[in-house]
LOVOKOL-821049 format. One line per 2 residues: their letters; for each residue x, y, z of C-alpha. Coordinates in steps of 0.5 Angstrom, whole numbers, plus 500, padded with zeros to 3 digits. Layout:
! LOVOKOL-821049
A = X:Y:Z  ...
***
This chain:
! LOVOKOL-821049
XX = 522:545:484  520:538:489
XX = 527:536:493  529:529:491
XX = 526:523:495  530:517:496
XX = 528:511:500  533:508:504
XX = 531:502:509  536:504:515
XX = 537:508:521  540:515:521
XX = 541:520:525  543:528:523
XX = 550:528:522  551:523:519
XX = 555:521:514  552:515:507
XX = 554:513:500  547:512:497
XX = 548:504:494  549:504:486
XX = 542:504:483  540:510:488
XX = 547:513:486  546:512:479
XX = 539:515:479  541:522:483
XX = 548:523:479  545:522:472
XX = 537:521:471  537:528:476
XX = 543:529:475  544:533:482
XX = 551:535:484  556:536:490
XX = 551:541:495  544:539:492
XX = 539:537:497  536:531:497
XX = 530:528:502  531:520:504
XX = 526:516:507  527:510:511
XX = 520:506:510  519:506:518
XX = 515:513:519  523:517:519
XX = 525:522:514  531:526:513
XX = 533:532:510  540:530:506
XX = 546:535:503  551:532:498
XX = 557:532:500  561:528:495
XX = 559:526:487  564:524:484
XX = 567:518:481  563:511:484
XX = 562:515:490  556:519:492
XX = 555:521:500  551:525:503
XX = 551:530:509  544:528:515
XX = 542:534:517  536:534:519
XX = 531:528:522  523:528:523
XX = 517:523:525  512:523:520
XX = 505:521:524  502:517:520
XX = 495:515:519  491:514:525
XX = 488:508:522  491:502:519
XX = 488:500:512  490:494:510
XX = 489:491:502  487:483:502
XX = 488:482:494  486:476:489
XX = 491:474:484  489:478:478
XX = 489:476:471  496:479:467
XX = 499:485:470  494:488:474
XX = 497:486:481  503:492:479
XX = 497:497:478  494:495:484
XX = 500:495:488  502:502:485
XX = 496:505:487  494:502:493
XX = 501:504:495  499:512:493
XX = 493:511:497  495:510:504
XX = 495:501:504  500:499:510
XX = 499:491:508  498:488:502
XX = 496:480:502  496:477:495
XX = 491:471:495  489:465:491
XX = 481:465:490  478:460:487
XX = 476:464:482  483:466:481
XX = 487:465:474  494:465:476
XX = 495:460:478  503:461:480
XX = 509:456:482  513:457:489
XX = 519:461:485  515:465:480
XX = 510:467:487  516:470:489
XX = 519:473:483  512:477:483
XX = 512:479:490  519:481:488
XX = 517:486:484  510:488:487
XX = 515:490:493  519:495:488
XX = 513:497:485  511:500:492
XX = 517:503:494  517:507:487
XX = 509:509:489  511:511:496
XX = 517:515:493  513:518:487
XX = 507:520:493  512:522:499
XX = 510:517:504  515:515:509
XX = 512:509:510  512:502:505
XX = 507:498:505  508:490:508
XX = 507:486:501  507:479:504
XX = 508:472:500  501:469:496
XX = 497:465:501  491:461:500
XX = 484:463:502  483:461:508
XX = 491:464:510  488:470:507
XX = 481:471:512  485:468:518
XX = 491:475:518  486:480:519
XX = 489:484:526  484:481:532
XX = 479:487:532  479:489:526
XX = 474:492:520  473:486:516
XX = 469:487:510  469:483:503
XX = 466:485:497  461:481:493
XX = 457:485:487  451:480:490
XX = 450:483:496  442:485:498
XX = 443:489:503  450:493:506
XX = 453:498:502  460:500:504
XX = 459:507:506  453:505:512
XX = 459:499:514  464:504:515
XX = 459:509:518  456:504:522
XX = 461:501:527  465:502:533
XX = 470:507:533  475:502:536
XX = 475:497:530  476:503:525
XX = 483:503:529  484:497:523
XX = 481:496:516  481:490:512
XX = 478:488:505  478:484:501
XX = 477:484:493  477:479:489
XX = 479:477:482  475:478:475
XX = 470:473:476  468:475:484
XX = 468:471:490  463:465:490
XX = 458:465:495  461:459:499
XX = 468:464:501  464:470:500
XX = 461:464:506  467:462:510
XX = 469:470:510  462:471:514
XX = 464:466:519  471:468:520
XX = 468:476:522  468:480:516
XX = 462:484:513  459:482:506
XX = 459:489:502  457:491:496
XX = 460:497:492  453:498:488
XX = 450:497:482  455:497:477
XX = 460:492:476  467:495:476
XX = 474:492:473  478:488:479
XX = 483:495:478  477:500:478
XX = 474:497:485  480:496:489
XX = 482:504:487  475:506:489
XX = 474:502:495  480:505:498
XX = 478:512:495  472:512:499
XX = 475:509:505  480:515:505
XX = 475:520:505  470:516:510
XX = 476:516:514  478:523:513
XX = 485:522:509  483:526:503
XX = 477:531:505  479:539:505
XX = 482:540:512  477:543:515
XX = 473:538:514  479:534:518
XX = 479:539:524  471:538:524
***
């Protein structure tokens, strides 16, 4: 049987003693329905996890003994996920699987082509739930890492937070020339250090920001010639970037 995970965004050492707060309590003690000696694994978003026994589970309490600390080595690059506001609920699919798929920033962004078009109070309700969204996935996957999900910005906002130095690649079904497995193949080795791609909503980016993005330093690739869904892209681009990457070749390939 897998050990329970539990994300739990605080500093820990072995030894110590936590009450889980009421929905992680209420999860363990009822939906597992695990008792007093059972073991658990906390995370806590920053790279630590913990091998946990519990102590107490009685009543409104459930405590839990620390008894072993370690550091999960990440990837040795940085992915980051520029989305477009889709239509309905896609963002949570995207949020979800980007999440299982290694993503450590998200960045929701309006393009012009974009339908939602949300107000102050319901962009935060969606980010909100898109952060939630992410714990669940890193849990369900056994990172011990949470992707940032930062608020909703404008295009311009979007282009302009890529790390200095990155990868920057926008895809555009109307690209001639450059295909994504020759723009990650072709660049210097230091700028794979940080990936970041932008995707865009239902209707594609149009040619003026596919523009703009050209001349803020990202690279305009095309993901071949079918014309995917904006969920079915996302899942694929970053399916291939793990694997160009080595994240999701045999071990041996790795080691090679």
């Amino acid at each position: 049987m897998t050990v329970p995970r539990i994300y739990l965004p605080e500093p820990l050492e072995a030894g110590a003693v936590c009450d889980l707060p009421g929905e992680d309590r209420r999860y363990v003690k009822s939906v597992l329905r695990l008792r007093k000696n059972d073991h658990i694994v906390l995370f806590d978003g920053s790279g630590f996890e913990y091998q946990a026994r519990i102590l107490e589970a009685g009543g409104n309490r459930l405590a839990v003994e620390i008894l072993k600390k370690d550091f999960i080595r990440s990837e040795t690059f940085r992915l980051t996920l520029c989305q477009a506001l889709p239509k309905s609920g896609k963002m949570d699919f995207i949020a979800q699987k980007a999440t299982e798929l290694g993503v450590i920033r998200i960045v929701p962004f309006h393009s012009v082509r974009s339908v939602p078009r949300l107000s102050a109070d319901r962009r935060a309700e969606k980010v909100s739930r898109w952060r939630k969204i992410a714990i669940e996935a890193a849990r369900q996957s056994g990172r011990v890492d949470v992707p940032e999900i930062g608020p909703c910005v404008d295009f311009r906002e979007m282009l302009q937070s890529a790390p200095p130095g990155s990868l920057k690649i926008i895809f555009w079904e109307e690209e001639p020339r450059l295909g994504i497995r020759k723009a990650l193949r072709t660049d210097t080795p230091d700028a794979a250090e940080n990936i970041v791609v932008a995707v865009g909503p239902e209707g594609g980016f149009s040619k003026e920001e596919v523009g703009l993005a050209v001349e803020a330093g990202f690279r305009s690739v095309s993901l071949g010639r079918r014309i995917l869904r904006v969920e079915t892209a996302v899942v694929a681009i970053l399916s291939i970037i793990q694997y160009e990457m080595g994240s999701l070749r045999d071990p041996e390939d790795r080691e090679a």
